[in-house]
BAVOVO-11114 format. One record per residue: residue in three letters; x, y, z of N, C-alpha, C in turn. Coordinates in pm, whole numbers, padded with zeros to 5 digits, always signed. Atoms other than C-alpha are relative to their C-alpha. Last residue first. Layout:
<rs>
ALAXYZXYZXYZ;...
</rs>
This chain:
<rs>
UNK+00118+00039+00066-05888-01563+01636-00097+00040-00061;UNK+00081+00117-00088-05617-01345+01749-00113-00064-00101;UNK+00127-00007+00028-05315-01247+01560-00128-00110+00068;UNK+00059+00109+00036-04965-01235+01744-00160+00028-00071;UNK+00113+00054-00084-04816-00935+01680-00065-00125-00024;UNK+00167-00025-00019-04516-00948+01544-00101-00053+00067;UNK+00036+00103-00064-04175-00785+01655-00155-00037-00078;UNK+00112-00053-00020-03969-00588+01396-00106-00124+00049;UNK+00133+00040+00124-03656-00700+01303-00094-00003+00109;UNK+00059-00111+00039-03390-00540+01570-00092-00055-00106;UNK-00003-00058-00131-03229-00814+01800-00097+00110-00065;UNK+00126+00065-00121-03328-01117+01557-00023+00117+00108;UNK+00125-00049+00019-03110-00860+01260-00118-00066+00120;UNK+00076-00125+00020-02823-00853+01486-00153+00036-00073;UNK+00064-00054-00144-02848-01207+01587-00004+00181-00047;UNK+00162+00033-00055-02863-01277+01207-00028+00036+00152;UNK+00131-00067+00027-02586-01054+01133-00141-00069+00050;UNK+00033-00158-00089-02340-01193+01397-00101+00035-00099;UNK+00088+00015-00181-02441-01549+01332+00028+00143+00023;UNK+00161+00010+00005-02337-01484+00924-00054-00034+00107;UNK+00086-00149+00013-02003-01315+01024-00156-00066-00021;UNK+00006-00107-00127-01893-01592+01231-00090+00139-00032;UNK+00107+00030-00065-01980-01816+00914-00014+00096+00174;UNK+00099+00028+00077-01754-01645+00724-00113-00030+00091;UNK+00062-00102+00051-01485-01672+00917-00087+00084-00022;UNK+00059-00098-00121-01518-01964+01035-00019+00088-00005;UNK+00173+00086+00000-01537-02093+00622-00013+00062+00213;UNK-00053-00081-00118-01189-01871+00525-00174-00019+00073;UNK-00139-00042-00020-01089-02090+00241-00049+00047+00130;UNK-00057+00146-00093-01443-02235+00163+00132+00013+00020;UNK+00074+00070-00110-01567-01904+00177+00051-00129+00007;UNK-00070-00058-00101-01277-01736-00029-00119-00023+00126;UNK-00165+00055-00069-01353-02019-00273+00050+00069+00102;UNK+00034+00101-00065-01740-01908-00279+00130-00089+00039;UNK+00039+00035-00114-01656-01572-00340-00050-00114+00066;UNK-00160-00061-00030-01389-01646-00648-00083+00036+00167;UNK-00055+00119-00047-01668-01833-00791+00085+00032+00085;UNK+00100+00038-00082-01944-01563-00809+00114-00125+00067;UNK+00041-00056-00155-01681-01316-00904-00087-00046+00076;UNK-00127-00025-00105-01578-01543-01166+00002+00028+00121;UNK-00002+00110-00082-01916-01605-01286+00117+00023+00092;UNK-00062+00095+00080-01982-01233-01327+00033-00130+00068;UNK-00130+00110-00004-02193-01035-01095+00040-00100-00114;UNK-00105-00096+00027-02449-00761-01197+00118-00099+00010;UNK-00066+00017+00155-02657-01062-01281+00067+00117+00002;UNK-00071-00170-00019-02741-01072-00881+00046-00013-00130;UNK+00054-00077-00114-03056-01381-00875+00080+00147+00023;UNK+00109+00002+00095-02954-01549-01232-00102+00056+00146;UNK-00069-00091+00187-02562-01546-01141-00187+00045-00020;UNK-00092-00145-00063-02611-01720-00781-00045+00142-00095;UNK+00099-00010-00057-02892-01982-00977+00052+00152+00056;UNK+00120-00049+00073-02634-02008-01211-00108+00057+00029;UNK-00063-00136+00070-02294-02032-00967-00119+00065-00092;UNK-00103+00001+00114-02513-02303-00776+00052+00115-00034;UNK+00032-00087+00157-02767-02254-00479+00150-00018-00024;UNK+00017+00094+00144-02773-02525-00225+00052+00062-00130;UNK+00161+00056+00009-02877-02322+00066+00009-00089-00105;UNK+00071+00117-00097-02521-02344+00177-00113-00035-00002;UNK-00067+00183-00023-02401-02170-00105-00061-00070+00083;UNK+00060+00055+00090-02667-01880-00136+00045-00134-00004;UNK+00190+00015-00030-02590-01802+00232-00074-00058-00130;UNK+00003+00131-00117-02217-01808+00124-00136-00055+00003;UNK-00010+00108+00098-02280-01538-00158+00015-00136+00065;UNK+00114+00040+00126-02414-01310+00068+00022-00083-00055;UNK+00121+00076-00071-02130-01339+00351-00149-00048-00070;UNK-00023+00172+00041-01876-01308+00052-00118-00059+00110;UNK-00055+00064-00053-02061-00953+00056+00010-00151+00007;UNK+00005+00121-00053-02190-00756-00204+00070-00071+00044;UNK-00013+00013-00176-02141-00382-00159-00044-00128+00033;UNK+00091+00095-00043-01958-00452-00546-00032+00103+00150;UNK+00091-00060+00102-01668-00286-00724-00140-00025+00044;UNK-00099-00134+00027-01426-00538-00551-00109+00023-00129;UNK-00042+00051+00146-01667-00884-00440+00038+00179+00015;UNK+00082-00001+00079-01674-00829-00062+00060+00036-00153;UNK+00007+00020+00112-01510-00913+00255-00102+00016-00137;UNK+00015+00127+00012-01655-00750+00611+00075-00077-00192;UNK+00118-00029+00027-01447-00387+00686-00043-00173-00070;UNK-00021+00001+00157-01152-00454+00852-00165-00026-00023;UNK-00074+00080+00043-01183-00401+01282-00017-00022-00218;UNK-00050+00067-00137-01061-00176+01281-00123-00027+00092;UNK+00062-00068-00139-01062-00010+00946+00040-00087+00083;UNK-00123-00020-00094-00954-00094+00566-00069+00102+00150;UNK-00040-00107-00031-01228-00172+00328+00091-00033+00140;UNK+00019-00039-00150-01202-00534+00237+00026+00143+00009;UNK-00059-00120-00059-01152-00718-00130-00049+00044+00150;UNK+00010-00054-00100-01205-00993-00317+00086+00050+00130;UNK+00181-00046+00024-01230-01043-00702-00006+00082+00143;UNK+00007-00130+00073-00818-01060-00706-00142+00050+00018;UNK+00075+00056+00098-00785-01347-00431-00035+00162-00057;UNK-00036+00039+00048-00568-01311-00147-00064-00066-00169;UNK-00029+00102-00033-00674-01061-00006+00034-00093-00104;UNK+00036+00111+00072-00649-00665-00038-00025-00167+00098;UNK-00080+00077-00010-00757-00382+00138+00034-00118-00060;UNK+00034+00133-00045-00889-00101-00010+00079-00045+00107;UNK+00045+00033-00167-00879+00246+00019-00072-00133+00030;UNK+00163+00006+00065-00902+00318-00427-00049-00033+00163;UNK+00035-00122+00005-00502+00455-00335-00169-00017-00022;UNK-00054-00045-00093-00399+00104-00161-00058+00168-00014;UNK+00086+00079-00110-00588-00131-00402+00042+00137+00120;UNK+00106-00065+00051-00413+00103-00699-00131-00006+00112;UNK+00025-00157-00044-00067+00042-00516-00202+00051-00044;UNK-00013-00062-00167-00119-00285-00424+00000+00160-00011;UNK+00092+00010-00060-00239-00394-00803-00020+00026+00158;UNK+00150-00030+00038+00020-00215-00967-00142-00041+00106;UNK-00009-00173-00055+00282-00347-00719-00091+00077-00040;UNK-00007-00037-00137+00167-00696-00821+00042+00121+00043;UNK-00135+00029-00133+00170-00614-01149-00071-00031+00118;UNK-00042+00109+00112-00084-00559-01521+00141-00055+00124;UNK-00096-00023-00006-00367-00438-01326+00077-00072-00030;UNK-00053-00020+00110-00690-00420-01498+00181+00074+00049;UNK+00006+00110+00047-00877-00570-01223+00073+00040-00135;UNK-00043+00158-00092-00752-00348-00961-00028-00087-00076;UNK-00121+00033+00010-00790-00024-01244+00067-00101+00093;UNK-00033+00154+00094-01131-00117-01311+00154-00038-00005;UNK+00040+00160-00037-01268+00119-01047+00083-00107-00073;UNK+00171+00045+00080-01055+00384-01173-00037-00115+00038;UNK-00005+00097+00090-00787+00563-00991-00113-00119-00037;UNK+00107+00082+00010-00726+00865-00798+00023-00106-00111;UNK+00020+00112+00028-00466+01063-00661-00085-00063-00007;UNK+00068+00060-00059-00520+01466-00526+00048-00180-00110;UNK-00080+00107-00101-00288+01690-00610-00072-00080+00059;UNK-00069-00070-00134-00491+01926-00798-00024-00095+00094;UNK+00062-00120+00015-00589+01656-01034+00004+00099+00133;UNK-00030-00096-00108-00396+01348-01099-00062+00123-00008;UNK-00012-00148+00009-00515+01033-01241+00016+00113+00115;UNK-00008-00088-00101-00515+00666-01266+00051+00138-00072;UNK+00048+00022-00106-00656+00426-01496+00024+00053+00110;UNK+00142-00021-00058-00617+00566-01814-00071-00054+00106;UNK+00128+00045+00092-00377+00363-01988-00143+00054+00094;UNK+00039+00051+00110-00111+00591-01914-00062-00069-00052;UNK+00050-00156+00097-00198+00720-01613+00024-00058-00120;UNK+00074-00025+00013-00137+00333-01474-00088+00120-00025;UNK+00070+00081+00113+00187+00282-01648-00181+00022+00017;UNK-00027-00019+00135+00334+00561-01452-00082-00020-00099;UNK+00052-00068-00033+00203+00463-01117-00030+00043-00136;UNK+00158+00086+00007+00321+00094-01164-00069+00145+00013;UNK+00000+00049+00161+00679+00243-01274-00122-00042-00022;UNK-00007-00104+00097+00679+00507-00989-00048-00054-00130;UNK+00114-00079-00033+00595+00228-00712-00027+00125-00159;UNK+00145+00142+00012+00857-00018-00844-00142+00133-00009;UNK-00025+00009+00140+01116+00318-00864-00117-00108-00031;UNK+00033-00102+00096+00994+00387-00506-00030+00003-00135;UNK-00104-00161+00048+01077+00050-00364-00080+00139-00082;UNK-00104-00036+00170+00848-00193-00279+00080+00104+00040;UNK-00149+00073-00031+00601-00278+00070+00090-00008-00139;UNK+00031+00111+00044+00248-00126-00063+00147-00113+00022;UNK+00153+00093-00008+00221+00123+00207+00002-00126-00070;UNK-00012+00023-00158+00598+00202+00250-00155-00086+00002;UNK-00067+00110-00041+00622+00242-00112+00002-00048+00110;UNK+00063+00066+00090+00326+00468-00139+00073-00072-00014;UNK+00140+00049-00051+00485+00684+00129-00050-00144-00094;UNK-00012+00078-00094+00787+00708-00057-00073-00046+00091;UNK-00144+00152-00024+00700+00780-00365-00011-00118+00122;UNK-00064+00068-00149+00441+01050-00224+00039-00088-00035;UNK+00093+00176-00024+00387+01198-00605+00090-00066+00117;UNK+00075-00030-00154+00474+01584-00575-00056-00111+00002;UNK-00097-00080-00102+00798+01610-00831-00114-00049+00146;UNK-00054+00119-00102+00563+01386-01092+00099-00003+00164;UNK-00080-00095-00114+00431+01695-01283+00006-00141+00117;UNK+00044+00104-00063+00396+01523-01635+00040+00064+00154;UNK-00086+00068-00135+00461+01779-01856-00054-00077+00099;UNK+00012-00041-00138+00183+01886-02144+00092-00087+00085;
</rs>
């Protein structure tokens, strides 16, 4: 069966991940061939695993770029793309580096981390606690906005009388 490659936005998809076409084509290429991206009436997709099973930088911008991420500087974590950017969180995950912080500062270790969300690997437990102590205002900006959001809406209680 032919490879119908005539209708793959090239140039778009170079523009998004900053490369050339031919870069873009060769990381597109490689990832149908091992099964991490696919085409089906014209639509682009590509497999959760294909950001951690990318074998390039262009690979991993384009796959980050068609799965509607954003990236940072660290492979585990990631950001949906909006305005303002959606909060950091482990890629594959809706756990946020703000979660894994809150375990840090209470003390808790990579084991304790690991042995409370065991969907997470150590990596991904370590890789959010370096992009907290990398990006620590951050971080902590987001954990005062949720807690005043949850103080504004958690449920008042009644006092109990004697």
């Amino acid at each position: 069966m032919a490879k119908r490659t005539s209708k793959l936005p090239l140039e778009a998809w170079a523009a998004a991940v900053a490369t050339t076409a031919e870069d873009v084509r060769t990381a597109w290429d490689d990832l149908q061939r091992r099964g991490l991206g696919t085409t089906k009436g014209g639509r682009f997709t590509v497999s959760p695993l294909a950001l951690r099973r990318a074998n390039s930088p262009v690979q991993r911008k384009l796959a980050a770029h068609l799965a509607g991420f954003l990236l940072t500087e660290n492979s585990f974590i990631v950001r949906r793309p909006g305005d303002p950017p959606g909060s950091p969180s482990i890629l594959n995950t809706r756990i946020t580096v703000e979660h894994i912080a809150r375990y840090f500062v209470d003390g808790a270790g990579v084991a304790e981390i690991q042995r409370d969300l065991p969907q997470l690997t150590r990596e991904e437990i370590e890789a959010a606690i370096q992009y907290y102590l990398n990006h620590r205002d951050e971080i902590e900006r987001d954990v005062r906005r949720s807690d005043s959001i949850y103080a504004a809406n958690a449920p008042k209680q009644e006092p109990i009388a004697p």
